[in-house]
C-alpha positions as CSV (number, residue, x, y, z in Angstrom):
1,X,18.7,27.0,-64.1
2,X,16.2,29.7,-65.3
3,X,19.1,32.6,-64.5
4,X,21.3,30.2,-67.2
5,X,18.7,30.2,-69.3
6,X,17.7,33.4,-69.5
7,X,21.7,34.8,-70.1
8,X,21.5,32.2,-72.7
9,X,19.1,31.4,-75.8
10,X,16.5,32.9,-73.7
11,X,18.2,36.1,-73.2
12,X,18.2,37.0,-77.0
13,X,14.2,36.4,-76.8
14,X,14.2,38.4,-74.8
15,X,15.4,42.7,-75.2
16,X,16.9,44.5,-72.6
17,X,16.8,41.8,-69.6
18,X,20.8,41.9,-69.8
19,X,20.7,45.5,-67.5
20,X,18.0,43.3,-65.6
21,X,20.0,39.9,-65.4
22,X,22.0,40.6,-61.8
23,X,19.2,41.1,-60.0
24,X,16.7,38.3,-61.5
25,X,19.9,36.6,-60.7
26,X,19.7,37.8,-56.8
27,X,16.5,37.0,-56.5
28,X,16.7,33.4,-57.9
29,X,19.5,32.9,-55.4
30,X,17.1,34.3,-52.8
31,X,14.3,32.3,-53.6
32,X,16.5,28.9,-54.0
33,X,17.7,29.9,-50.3
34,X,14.2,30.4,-49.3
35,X,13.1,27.5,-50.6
36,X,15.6,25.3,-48.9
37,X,14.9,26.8,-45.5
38,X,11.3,26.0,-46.3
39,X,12.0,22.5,-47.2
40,X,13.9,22.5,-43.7
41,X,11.6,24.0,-42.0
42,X,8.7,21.0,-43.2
43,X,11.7,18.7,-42.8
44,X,11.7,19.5,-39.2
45,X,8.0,20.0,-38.6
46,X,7.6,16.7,-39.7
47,X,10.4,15.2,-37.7
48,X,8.9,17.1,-34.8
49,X,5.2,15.6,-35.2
50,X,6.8,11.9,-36.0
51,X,8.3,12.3,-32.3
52,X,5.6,13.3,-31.0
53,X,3.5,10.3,-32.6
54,X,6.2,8.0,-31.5
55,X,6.5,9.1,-27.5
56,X,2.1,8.7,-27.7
57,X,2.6,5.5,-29.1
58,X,5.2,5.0,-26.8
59,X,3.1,5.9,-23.6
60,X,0.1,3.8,-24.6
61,X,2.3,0.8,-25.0
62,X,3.8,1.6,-21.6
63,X,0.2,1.6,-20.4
64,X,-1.0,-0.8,-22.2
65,X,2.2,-3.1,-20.5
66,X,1.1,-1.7,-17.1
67,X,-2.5,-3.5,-17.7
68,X,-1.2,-6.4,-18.9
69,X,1.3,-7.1,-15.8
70,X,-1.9,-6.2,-13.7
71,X,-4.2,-9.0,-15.9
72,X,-1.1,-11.6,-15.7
73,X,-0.4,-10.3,-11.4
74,X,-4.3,-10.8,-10.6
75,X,-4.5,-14.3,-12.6
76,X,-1.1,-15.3,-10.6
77,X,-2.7,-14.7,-7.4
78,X,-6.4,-16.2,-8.6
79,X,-4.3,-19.4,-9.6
80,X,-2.1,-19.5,-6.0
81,X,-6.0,-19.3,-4.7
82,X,-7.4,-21.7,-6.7
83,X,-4.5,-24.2,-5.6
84,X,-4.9,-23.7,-1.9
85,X,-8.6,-24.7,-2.7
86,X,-7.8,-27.5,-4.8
87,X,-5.2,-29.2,-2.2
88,X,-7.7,-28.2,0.6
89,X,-10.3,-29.8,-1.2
90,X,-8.0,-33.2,-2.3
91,X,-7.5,-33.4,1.5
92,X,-11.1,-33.5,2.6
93,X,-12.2,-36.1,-0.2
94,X,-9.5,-38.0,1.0
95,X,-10.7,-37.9,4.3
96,X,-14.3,-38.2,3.3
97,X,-13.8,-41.5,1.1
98,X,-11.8,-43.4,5.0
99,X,-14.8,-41.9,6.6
100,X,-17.4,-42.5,4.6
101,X,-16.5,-46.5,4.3
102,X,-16.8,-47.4,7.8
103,X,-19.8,-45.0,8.7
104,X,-21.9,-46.8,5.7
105,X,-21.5,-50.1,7.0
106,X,-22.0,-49.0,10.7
107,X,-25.3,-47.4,9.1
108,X,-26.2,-50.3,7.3
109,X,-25.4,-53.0,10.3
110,X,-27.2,-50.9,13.0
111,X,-30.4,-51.0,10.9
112,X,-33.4,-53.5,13.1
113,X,-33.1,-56.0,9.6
114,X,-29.4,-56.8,10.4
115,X,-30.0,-58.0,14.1
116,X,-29.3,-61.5,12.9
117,X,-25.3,-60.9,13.0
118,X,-23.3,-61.7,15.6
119,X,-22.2,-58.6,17.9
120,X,-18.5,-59.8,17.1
121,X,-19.0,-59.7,13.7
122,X,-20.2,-56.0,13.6
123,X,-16.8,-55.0,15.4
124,X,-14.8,-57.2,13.4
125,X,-17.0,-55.5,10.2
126,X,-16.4,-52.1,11.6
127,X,-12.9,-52.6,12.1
128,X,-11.6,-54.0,8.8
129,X,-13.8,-51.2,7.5
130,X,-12.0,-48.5,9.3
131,X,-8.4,-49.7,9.1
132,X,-8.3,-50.9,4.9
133,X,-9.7,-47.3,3.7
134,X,-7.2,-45.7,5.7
135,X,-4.4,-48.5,5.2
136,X,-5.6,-48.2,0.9
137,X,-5.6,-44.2,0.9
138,X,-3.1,-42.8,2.8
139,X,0.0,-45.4,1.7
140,X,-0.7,-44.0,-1.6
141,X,3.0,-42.6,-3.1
142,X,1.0,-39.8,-4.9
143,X,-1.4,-39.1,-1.3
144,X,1.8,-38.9,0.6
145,X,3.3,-36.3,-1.9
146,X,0.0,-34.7,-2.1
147,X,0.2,-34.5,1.7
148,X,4.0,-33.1,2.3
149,X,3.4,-30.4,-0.3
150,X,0.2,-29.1,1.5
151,X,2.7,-26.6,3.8
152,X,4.4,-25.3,0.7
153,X,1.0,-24.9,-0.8
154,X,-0.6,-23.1,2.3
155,X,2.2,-20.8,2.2
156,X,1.7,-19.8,-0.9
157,X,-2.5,-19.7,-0.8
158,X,-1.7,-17.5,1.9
159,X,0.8,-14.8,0.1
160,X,-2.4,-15.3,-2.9
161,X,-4.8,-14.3,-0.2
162,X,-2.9,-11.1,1.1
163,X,-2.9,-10.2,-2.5
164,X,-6.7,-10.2,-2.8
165,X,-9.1,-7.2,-2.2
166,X,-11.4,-8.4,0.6
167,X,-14.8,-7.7,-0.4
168,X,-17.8,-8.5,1.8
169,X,-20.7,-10.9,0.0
170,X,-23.5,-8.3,1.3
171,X,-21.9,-5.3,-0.2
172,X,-22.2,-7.3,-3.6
173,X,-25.3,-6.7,-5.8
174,X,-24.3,-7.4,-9.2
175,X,-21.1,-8.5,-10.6
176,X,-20.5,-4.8,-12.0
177,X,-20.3,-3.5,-8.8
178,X,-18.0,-6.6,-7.8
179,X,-15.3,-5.5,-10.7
180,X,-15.7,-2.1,-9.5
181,X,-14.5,-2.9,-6.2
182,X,-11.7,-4.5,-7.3
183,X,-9.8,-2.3,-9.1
């Protein structure tokens, strides 16, 4: 544009640039062609730091995807536990509540202030007491299902287990040190 201009109306503003013209004219050509390998050469820079930025981004999400499998493995295997514990823990209530029944009223009958009933009464007592818990609890629908699935569930409290890091209760001083050992 300025090498039009200036063999146009600027040209007459100026005397003697016609001699001069061809190589203002090179040199405009070499400074456009400069300038557009500049412009490419930022072009590229930039492209160059953009993939750079993206494969950072990139590995920190990969990372960041690692932790997160870990956080969702270590809750998997801390809920497995925690059922193992649960159905372990159904099963002894059950058996607590048949046992605890009959061993109240054995208590409570074999106390000096009950002497006045009959000794066939106190077995009868007993008896009832110890059959209708168990009778009661364990025809349940849901104590029977509860029951069948404890296999299933031990199988899998025990593939939780093998997951976990064993860490002894003495070589735990403060729960720092606990999440230390563990990872």
């Amino acid at each position: 544009m300025l090498e039009t201009d200036l063999g146009g109306p600027l040209g007459a503003a100026f005397p003697g640039l016609a001699p001069q013209l061809p190589v203002i004219r090179s040199e405009v050509m070499h400074v456009e062609s400069l300038s557009t390998g500049i412009a490419q050469g930022v072009r590229d820079l930039v492209a160059i730091r953009n993939a750079v930025e993206a494969n950072r981004l990139a590995e920190s999400a990969n990372r960041l995807g690692e932790v997160s499998n870990r956080i969702a493995a270590l809750a998997n295997t801390s809920n497995l536990r925690m059922l193992g514990v649960a159905y372990i823990a159904l099963v002894l209530a059950l058996v607590s509540a048949v046992v605890l029944i009959p061993n109240t009223a054995a208590t409570i009958l074999g106390i000096p202030g009950a002497a006045w009933v009959p000794g066939i009464w106190i077995v009868v007592i007993l008896a009832v007491l110890a059959v209708v818990p168990l009778a009661v609890v364990f025809t349940r629908p849901w104590v029977i299902a509860a029951l069948r699935a404890l296999s299933a569930s031990e199988v899998r409290t025990g593939e939780g287990l093998s997951d976990l890091p064993e860490v002894r209760a003495q070589d735990v001083e403060t729960d720092a040190s606990l999440l230390r050992q563990s990872r």
